[in-house]
N, C-alpha and C positions, 0 to 999 in steps of 0.2 A: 504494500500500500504506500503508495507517495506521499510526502510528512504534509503537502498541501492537502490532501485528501482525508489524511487522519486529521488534521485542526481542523479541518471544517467539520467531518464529524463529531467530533468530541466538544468545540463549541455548540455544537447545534444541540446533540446529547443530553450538553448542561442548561442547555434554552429549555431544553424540554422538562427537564428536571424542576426547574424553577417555575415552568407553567402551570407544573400541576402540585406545587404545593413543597414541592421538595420535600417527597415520599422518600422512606429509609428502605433501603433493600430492594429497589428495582432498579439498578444502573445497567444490568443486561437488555433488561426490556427499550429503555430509553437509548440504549445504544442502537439495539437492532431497528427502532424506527427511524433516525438517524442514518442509518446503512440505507434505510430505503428508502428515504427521501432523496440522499442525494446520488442513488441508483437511479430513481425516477429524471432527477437532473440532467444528471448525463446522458441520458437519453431523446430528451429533448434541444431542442437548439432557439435559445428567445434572444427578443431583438433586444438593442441592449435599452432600451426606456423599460422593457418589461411587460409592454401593453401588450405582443405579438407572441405565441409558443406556436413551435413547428414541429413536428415530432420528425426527428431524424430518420426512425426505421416505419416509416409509412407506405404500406404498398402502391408502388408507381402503379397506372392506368393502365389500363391494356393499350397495345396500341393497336390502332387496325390493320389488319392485314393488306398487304400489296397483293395484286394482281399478281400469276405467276408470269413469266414468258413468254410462255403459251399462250396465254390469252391474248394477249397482243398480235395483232395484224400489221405486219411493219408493211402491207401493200398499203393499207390505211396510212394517209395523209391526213392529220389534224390543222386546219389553218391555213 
């Protein structure tokens, strides 16, 4: 894990800690949400004001199909 990756979890962690009262005995729990928030991050790509999220692995569109070869009549003259 890259030490930028661990501080942001581990502040984030103790965000959370502090959110909810600063409970004794769940630092597991508040870590693994922490994991998955900023899993959720990384997977996203937002603009940088924050108003815009684009999710990275988003299934591109089909595209349509070309015509083969074949189908084409190069005696055909378009134009």
């Amino acid at each position: 894990m890259s030490d930028r990756r661990h501080e942001w979890i581990s502040k984030r962690a103790y965000a959370i800690w502090e959110e909810q009262g600063r409970p004794h005995g769940r630092e597991n729990e508040h870590w693994r949400q922490a994991v998955a928030e900023r899993d959720a991050l990384e997977r996203t790509q937002a603009s940088i004001d924050g108003r815009e999220v684009l999710v990275k692995f988003r299934p591109k569109p089909p595209r349509p199909e070309l015509p083969s070869q074949d189908w084409i009549d190069p005696s055909t003259k378009v134009g």
